[in-house]
N, CA, C and O atoms as CSV, one atom per row, in Angstrom:
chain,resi,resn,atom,element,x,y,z
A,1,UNK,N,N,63.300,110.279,130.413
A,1,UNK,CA,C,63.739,111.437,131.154
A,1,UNK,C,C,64.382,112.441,130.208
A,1,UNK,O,O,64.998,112.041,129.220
A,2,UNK,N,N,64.250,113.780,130.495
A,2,UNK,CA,C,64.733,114.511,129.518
A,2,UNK,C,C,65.840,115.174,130.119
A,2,UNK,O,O,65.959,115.399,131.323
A,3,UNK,N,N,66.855,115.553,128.982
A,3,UNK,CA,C,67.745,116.324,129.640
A,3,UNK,C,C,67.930,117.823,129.812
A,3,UNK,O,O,67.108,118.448,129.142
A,4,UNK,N,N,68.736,118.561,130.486
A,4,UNK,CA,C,68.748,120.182,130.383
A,4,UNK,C,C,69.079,120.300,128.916
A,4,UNK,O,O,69.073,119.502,127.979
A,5,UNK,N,N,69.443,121.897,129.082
A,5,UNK,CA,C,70.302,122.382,127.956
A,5,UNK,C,C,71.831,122.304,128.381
A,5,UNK,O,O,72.783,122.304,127.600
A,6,UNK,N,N,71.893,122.232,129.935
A,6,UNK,CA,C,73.644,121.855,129.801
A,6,UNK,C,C,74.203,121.118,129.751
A,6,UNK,O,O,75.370,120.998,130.125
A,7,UNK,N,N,73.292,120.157,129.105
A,7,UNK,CA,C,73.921,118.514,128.795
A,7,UNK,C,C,74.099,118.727,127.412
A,7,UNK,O,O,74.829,117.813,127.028
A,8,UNK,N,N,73.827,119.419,126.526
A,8,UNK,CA,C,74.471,120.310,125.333
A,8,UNK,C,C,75.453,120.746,125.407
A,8,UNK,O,O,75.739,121.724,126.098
A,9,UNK,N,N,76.627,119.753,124.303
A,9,UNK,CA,C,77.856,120.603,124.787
A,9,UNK,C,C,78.771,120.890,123.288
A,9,UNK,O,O,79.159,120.123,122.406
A,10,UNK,N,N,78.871,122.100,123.451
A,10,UNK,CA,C,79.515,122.676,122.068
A,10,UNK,C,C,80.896,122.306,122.325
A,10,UNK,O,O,81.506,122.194,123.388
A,11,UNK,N,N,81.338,122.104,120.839
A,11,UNK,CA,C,82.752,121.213,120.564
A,11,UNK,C,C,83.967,122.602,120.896
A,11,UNK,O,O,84.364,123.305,119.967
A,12,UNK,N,N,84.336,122.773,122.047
A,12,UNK,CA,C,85.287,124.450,122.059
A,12,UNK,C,C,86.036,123.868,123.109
A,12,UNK,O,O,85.739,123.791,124.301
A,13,UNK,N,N,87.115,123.441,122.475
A,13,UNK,CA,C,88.685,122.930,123.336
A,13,UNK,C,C,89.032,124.478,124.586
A,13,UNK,O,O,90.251,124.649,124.625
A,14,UNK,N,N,88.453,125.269,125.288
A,14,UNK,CA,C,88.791,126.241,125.616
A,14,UNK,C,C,87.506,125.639,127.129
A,14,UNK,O,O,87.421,126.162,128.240
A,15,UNK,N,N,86.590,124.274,126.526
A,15,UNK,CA,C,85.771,124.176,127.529
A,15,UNK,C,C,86.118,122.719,128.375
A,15,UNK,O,O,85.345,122.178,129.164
A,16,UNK,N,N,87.717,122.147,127.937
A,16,UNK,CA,C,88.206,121.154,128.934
A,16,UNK,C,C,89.741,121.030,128.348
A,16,UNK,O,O,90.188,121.629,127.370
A,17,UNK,N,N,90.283,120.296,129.018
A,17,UNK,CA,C,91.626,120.674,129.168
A,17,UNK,C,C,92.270,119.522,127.782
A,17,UNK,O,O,91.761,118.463,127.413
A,18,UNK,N,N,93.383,120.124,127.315
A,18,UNK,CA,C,93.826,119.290,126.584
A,18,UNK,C,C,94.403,118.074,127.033
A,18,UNK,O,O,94.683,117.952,128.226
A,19,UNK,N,N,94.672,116.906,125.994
A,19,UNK,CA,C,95.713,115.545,126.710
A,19,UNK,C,C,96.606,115.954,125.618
A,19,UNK,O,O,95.946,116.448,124.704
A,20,UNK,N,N,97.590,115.934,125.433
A,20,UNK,CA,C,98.903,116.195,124.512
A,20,UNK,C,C,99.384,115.040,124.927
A,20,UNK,O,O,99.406,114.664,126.100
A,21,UNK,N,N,99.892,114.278,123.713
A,21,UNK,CA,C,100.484,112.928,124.032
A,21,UNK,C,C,101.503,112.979,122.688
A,21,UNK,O,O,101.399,113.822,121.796
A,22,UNK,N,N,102.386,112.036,122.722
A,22,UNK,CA,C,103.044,111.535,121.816
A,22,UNK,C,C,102.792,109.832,120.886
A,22,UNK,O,O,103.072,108.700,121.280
A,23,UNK,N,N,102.401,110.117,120.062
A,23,UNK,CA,C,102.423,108.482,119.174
A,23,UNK,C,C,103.104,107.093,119.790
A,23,UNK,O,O,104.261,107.185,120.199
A,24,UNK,N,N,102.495,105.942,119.861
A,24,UNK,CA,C,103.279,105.193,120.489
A,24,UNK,C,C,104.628,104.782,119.503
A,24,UNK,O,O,104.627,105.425,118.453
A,25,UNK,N,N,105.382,104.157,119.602
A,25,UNK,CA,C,106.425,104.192,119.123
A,25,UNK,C,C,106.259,103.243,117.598
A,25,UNK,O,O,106.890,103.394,116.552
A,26,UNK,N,N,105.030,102.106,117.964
A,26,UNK,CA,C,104.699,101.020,117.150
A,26,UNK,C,C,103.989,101.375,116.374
A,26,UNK,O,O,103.683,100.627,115.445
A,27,UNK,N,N,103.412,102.808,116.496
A,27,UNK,CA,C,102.530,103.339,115.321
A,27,UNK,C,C,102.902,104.290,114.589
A,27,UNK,O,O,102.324,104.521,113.526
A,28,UNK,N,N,104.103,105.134,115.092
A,28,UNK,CA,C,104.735,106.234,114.403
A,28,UNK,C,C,105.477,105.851,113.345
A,28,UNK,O,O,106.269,104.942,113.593
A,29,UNK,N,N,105.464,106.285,112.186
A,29,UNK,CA,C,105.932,105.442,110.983
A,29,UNK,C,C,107.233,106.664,110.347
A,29,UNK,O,O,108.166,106.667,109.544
A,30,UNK,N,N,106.529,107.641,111.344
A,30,UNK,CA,C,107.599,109.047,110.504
A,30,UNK,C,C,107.221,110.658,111.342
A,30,UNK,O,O,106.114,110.686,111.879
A,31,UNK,N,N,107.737,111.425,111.411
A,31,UNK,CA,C,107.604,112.494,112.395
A,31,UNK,C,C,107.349,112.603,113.585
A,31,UNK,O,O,107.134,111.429,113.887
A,32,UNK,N,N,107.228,113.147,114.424
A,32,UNK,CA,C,107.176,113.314,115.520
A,32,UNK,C,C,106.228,112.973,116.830
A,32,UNK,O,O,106.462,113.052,118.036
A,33,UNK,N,N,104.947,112.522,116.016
A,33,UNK,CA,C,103.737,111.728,116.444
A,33,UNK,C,C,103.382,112.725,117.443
A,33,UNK,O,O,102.762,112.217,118.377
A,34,UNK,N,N,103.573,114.000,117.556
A,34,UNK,CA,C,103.144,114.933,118.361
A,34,UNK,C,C,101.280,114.844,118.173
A,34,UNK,O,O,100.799,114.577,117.071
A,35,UNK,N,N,100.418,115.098,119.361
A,35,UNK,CA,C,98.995,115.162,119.345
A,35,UNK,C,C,98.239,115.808,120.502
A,35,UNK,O,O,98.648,115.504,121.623
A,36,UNK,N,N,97.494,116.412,120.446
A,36,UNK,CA,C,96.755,116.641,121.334
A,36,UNK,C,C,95.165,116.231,121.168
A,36,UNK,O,O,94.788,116.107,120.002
A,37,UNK,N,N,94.447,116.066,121.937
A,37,UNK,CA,C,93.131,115.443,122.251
A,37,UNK,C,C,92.103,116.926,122.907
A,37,UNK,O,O,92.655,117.461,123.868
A,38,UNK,N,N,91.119,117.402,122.602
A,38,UNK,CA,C,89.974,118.038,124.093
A,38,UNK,C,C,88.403,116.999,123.580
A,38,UNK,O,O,87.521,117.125,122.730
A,39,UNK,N,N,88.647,116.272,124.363
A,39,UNK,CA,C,87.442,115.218,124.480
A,39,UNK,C,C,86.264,115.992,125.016
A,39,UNK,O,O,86.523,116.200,126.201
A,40,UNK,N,N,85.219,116.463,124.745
A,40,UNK,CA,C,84.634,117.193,124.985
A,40,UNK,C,C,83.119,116.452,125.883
A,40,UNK,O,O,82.488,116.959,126.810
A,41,UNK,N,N,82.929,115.344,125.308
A,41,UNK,CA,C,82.097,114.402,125.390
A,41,UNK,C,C,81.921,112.958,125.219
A,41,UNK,O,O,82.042,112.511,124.078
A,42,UNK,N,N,81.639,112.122,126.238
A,42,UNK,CA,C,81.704,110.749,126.280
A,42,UNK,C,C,80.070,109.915,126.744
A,42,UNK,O,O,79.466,110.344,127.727
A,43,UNK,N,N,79.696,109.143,126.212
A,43,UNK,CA,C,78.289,108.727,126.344
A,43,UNK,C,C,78.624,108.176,127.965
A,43,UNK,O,O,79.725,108.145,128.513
A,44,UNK,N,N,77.102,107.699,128.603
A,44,UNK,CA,C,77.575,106.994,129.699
A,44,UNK,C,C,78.156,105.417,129.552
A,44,UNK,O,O,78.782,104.695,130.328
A,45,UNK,N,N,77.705,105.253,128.340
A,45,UNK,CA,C,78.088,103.492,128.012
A,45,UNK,C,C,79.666,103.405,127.798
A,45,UNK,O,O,80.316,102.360,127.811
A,46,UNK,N,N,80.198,104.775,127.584
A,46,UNK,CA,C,82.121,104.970,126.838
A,46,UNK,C,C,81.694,104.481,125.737
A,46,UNK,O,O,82.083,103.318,125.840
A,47,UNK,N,N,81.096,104.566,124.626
A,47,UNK,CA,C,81.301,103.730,123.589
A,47,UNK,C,C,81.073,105.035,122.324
A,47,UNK,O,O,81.439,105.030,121.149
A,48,UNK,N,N,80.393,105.999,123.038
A,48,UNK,CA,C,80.590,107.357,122.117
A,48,UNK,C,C,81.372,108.124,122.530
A,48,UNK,O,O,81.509,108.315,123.738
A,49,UNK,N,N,82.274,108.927,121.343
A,49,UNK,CA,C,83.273,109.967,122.210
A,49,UNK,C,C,82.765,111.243,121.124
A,49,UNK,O,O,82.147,111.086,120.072
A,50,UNK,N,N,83.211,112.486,121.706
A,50,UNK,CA,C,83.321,113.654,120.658
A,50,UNK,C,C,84.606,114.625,120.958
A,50,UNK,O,O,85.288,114.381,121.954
A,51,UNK,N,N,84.831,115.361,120.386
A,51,UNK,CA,C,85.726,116.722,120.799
A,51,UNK,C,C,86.590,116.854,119.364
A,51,UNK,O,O,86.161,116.598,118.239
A,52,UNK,N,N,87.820,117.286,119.697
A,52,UNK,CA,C,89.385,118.288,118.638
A,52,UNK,C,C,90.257,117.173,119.291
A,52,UNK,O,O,90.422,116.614,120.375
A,53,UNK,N,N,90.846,117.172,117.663
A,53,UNK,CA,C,91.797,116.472,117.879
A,53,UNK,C,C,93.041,117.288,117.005
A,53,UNK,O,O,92.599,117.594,115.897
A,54,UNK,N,N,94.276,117.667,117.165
A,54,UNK,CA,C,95.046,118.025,115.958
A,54,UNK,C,C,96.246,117.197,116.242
A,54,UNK,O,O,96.460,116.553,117.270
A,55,UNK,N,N,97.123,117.321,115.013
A,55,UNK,CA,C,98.404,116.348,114.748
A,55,UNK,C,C,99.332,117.550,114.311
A,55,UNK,O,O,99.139,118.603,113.703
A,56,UNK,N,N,100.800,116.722,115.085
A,56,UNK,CA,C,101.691,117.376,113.896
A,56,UNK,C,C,102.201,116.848,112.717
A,56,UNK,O,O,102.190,115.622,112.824
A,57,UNK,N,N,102.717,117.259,111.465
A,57,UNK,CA,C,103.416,116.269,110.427
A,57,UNK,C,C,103.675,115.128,110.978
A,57,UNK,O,O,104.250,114.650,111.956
A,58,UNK,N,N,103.065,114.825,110.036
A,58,UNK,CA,C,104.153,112.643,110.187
A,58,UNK,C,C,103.003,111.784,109.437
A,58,UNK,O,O,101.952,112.021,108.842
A,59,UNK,N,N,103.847,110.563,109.821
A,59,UNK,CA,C,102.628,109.444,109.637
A,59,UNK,C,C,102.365,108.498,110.640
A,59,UNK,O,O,103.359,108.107,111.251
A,60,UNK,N,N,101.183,107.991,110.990
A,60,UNK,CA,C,101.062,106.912,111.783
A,60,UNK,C,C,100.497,105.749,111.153
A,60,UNK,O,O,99.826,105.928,110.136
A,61,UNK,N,N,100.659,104.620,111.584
A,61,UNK,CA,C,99.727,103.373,111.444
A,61,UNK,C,C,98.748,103.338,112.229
A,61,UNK,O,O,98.866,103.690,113.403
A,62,UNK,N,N,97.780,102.968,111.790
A,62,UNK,CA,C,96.244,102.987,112.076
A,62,UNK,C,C,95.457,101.446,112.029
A,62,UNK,O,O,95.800,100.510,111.308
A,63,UNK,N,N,94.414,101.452,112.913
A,63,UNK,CA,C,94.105,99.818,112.744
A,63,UNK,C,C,92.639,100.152,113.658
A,63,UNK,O,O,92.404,99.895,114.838
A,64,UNK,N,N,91.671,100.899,112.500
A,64,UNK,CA,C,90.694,101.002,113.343
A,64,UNK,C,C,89.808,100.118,113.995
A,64,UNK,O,O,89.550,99.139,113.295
A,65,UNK,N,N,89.190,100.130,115.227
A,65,UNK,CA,C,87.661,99.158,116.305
A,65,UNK,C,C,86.907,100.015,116.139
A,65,UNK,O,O,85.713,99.748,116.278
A,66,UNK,N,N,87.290,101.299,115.799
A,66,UNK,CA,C,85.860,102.303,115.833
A,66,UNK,C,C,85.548,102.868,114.206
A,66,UNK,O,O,86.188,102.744,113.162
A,67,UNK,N,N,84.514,103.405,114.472
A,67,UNK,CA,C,83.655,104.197,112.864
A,67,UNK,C,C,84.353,105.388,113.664
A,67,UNK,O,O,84.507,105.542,114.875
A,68,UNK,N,N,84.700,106.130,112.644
A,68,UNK,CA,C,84.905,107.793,113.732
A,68,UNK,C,C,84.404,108.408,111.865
A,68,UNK,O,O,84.441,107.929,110.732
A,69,UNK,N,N,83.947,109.782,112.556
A,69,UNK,CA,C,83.110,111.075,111.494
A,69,UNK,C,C,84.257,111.577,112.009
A,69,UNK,O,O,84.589,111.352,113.173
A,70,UNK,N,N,85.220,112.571,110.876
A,70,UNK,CA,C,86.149,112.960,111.115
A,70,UNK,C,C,85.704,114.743,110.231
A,70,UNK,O,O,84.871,114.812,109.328
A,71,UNK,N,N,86.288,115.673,110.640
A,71,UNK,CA,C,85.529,116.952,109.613
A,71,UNK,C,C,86.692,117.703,109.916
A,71,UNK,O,O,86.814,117.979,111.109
A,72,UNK,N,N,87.921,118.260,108.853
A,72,UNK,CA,C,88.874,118.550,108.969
A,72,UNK,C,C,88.775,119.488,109.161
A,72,UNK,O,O,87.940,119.756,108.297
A,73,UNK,N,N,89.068,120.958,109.970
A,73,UNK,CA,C,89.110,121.979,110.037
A,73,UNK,C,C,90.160,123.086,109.778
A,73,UNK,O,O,89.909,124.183,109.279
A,74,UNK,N,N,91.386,122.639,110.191
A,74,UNK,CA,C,92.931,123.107,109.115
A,74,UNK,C,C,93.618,122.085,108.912
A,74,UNK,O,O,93.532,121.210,109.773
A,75,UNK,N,N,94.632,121.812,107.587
A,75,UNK,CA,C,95.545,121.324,107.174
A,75,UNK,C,C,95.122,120.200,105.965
A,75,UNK,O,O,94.195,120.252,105.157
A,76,UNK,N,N,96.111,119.224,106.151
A,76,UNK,CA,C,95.907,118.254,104.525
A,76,UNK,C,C,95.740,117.074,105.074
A,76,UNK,O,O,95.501,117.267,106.266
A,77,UNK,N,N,95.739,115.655,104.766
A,77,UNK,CA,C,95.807,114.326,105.210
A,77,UNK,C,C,95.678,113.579,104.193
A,77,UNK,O,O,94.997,113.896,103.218
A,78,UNK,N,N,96.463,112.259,104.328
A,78,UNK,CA,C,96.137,111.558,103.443
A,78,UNK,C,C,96.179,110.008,104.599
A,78,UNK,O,O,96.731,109.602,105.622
A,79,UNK,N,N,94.984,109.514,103.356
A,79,UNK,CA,C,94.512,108.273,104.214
A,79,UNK,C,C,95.488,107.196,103.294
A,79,UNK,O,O,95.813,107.556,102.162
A,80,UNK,N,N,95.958,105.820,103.833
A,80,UNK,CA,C,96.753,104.853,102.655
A,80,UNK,C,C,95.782,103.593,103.249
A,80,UNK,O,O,95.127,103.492,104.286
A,81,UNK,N,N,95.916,103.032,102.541
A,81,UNK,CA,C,94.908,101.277,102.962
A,81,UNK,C,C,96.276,100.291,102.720
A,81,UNK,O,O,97.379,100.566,102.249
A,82,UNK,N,N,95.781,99.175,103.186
A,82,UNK,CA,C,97.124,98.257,103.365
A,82,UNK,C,C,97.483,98.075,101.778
A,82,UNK,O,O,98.665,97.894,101.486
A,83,UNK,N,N,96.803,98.104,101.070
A,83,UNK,CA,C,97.466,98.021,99.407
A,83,UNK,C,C,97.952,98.928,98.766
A,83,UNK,O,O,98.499,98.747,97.678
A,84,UNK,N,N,97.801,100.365,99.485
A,84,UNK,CA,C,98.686,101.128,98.714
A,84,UNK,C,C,97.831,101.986,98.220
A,84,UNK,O,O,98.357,102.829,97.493
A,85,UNK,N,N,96.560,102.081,98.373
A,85,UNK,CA,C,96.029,102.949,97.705
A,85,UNK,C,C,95.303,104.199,98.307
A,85,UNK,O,O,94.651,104.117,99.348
A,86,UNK,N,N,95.410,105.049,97.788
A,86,UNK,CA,C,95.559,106.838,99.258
A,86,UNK,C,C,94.009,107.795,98.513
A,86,UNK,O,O,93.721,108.116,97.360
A,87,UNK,N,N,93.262,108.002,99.958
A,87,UNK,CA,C,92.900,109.263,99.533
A,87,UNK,C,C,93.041,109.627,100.073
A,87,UNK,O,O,93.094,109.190,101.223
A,88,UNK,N,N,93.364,111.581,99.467
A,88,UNK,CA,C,93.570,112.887,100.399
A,88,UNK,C,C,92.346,113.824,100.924
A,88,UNK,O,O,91.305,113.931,100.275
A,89,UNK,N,N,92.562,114.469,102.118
A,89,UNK,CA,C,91.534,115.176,102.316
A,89,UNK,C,C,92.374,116.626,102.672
A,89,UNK,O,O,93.547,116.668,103.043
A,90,UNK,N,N,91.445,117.840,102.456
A,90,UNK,CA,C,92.000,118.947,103.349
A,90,UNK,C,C,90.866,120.088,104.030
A,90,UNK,O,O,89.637,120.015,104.014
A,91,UNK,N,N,91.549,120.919,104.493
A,91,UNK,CA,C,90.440,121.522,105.251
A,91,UNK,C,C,89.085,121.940,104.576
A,91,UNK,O,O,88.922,122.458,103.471
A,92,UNK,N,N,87.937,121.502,105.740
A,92,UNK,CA,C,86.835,121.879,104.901
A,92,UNK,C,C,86.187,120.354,104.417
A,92,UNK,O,O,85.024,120.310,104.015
A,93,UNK,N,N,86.826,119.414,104.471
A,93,UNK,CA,C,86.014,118.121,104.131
A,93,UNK,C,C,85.741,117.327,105.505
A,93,UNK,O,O,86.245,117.378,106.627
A,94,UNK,N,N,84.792,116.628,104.951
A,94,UNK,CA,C,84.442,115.259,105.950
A,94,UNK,C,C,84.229,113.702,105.339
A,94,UNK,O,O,83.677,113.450,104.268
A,95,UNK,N,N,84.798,112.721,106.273
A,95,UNK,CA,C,84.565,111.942,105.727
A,95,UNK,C,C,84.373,111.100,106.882
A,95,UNK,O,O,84.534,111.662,107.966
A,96,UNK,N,N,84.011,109.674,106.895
A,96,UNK,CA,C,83.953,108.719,107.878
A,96,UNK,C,C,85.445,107.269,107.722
A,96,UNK,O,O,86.021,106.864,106.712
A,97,UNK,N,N,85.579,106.945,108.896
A,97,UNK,CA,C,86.663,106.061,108.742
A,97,UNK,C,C,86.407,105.012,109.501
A,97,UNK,O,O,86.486,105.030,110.730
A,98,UNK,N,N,85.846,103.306,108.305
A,98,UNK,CA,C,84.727,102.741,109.113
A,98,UNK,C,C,85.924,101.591,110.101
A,98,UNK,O,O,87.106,101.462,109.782
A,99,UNK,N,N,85.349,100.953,111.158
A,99,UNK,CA,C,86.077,100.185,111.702
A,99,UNK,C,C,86.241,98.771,110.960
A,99,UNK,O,O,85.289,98.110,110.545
A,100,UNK,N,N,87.906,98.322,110.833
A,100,UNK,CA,C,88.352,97.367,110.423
A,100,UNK,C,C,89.128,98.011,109.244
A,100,UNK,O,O,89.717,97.172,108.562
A,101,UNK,N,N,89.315,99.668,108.721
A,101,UNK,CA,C,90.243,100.032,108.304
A,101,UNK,C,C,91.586,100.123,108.852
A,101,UNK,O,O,91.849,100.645,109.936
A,102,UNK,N,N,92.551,99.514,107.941
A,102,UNK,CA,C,93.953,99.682,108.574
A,102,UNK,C,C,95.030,100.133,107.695
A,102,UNK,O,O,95.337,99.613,106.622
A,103,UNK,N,N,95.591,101.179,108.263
A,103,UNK,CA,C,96.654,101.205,106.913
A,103,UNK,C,C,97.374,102.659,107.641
A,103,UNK,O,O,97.733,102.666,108.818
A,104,UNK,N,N,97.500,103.771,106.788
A,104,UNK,CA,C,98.411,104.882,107.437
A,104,UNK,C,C,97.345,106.299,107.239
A,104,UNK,O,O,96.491,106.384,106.356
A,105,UNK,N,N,97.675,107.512,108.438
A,105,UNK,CA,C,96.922,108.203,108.492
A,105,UNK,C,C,98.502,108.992,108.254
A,105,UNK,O,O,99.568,108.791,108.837
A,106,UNK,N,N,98.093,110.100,106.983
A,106,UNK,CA,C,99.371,110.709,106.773
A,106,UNK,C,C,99.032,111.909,106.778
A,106,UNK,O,O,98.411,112.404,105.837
A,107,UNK,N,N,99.473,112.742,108.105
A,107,UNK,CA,C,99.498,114.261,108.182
A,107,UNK,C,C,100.295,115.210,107.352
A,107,UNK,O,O,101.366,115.589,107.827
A,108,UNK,N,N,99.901,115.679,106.097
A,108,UNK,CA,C,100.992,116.617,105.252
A,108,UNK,C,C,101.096,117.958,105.740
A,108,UNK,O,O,102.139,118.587,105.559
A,109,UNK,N,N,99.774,118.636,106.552
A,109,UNK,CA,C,100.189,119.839,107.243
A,109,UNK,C,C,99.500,119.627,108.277
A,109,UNK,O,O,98.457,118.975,108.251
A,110,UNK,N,N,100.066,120.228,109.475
A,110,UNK,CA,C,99.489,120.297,110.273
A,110,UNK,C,C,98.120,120.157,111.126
A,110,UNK,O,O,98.663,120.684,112.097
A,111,UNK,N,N,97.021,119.941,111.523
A,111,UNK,CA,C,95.482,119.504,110.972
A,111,UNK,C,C,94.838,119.354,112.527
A,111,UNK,O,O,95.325,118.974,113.592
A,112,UNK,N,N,93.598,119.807,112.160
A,112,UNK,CA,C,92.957,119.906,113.513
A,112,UNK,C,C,91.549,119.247,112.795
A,112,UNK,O,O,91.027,119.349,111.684
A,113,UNK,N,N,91.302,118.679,113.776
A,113,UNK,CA,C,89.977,117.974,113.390
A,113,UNK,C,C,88.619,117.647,113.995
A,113,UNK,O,O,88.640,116.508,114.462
A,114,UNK,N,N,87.659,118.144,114.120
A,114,UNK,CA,C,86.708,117.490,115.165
A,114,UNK,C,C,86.114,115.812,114.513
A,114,UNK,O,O,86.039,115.386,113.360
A,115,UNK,N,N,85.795,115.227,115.761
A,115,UNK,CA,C,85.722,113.869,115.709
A,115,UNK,C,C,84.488,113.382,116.354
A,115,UNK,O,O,83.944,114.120,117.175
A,116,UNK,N,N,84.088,112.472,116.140
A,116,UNK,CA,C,82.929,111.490,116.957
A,116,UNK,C,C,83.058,110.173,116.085
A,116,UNK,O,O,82.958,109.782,114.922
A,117,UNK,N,N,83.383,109.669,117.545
A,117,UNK,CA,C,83.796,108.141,117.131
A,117,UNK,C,C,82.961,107.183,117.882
A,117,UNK,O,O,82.582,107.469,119.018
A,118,UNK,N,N,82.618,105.946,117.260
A,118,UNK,CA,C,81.427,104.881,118.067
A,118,UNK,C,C,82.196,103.767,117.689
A,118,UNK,O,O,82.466,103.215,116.623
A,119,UNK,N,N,82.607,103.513,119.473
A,119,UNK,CA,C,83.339,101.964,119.489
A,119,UNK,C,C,82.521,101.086,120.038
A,119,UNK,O,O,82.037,101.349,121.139
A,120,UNK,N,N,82.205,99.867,119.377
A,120,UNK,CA,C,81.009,98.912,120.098
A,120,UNK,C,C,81.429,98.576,121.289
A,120,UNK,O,O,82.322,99.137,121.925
A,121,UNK,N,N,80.765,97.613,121.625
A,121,UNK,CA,C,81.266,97.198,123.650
A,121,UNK,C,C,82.023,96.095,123.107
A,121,UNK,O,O,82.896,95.517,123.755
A,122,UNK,N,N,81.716,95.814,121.991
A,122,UNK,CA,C,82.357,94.217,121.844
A,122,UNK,C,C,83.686,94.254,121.196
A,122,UNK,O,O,84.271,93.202,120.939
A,123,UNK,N,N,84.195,95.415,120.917
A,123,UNK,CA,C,85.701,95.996,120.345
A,123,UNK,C,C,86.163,95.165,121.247
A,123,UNK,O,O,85.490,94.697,122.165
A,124,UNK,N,N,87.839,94.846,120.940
A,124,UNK,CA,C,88.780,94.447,122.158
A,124,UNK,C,C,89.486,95.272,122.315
A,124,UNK,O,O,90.548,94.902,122.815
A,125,UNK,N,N,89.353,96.960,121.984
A,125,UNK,CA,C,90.872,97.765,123.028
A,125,UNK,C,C,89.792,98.832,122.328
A,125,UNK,O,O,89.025,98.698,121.374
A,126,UNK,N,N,90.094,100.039,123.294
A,126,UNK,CA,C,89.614,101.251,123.174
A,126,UNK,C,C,89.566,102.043,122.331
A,126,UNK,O,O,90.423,101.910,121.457
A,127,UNK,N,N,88.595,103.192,122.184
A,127,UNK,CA,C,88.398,104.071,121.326
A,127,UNK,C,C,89.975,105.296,121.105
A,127,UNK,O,O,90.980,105.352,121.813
A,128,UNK,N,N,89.752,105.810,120.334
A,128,UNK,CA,C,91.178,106.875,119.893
A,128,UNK,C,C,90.824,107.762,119.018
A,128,UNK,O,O,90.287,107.517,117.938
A,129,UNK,N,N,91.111,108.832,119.453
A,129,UNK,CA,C,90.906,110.218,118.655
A,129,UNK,C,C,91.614,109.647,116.799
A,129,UNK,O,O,90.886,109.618,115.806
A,130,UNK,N,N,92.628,109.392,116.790
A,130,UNK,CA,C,93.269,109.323,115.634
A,130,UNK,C,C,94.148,108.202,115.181
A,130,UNK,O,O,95.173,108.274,114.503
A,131,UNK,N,N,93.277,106.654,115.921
A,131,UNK,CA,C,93.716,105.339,115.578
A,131,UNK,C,C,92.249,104.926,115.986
A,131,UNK,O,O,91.897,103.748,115.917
């Protein structure tokens, strides 16, 4: 079966409403864990997501179930792995963040990001813009 064209859906936070949430307490490692989410798109299985995600300063702990394509659009980040060892990204890059990475997602400025993340069915806890 084929689909329309309005099952095409361009990534524009202006075309569903934001979730603004705060970091859970067990993952906030430093700042304010301020976030907002516009999920733009979800497969019918839930196991694909897309949309914007941005952060404010801080750091969180991270413990990915999903692969997420991450493509920074403003600010800096730095990724840490449980040993200590960091790469940075800033606006204008992409990279992927495969599942079974764990370690710290460190916001140095502010950062908005579009995302698409693929959590298998066989994960045990749900997909996340930025865990």
């Amino acid at each position: 079966m084929s689909l329309p064209i309005d099952a095409v859906r361009p990534i524009d936070p202006a075309a569903v409403p934001a979730e603004r949430f705060t970091a859970a307490p067990e993952k906030l490692a430093a700042g304010s864990g301020e976030q907002a989410v516009w999920n733009v798109f979800s497969d019918t299985t839930g196991q694909f997501h897309c949309g914007l995600w941005e952060g404010a300063v801080g750091t969180l702990r991270v413990a990915y179930t999903e692969n997420e394509l991450c493509v920074l659009l403003s600010g800096r980040i730095e990724l840490a792995d449980e040993a200590g060892a960091v790469r940075a990204f800033a606006a204008g890059d992409a990279f992927v963040i495969p599942a079974g990475f764990r370690g710290e997602w460190r916001t140095l400025e502010a950062c908005r990001k579009i995302y698409a993340i693929f959590e298998s069915a066989s994960s045990s806890s749900p997909a996340a813009a930025a865990d």
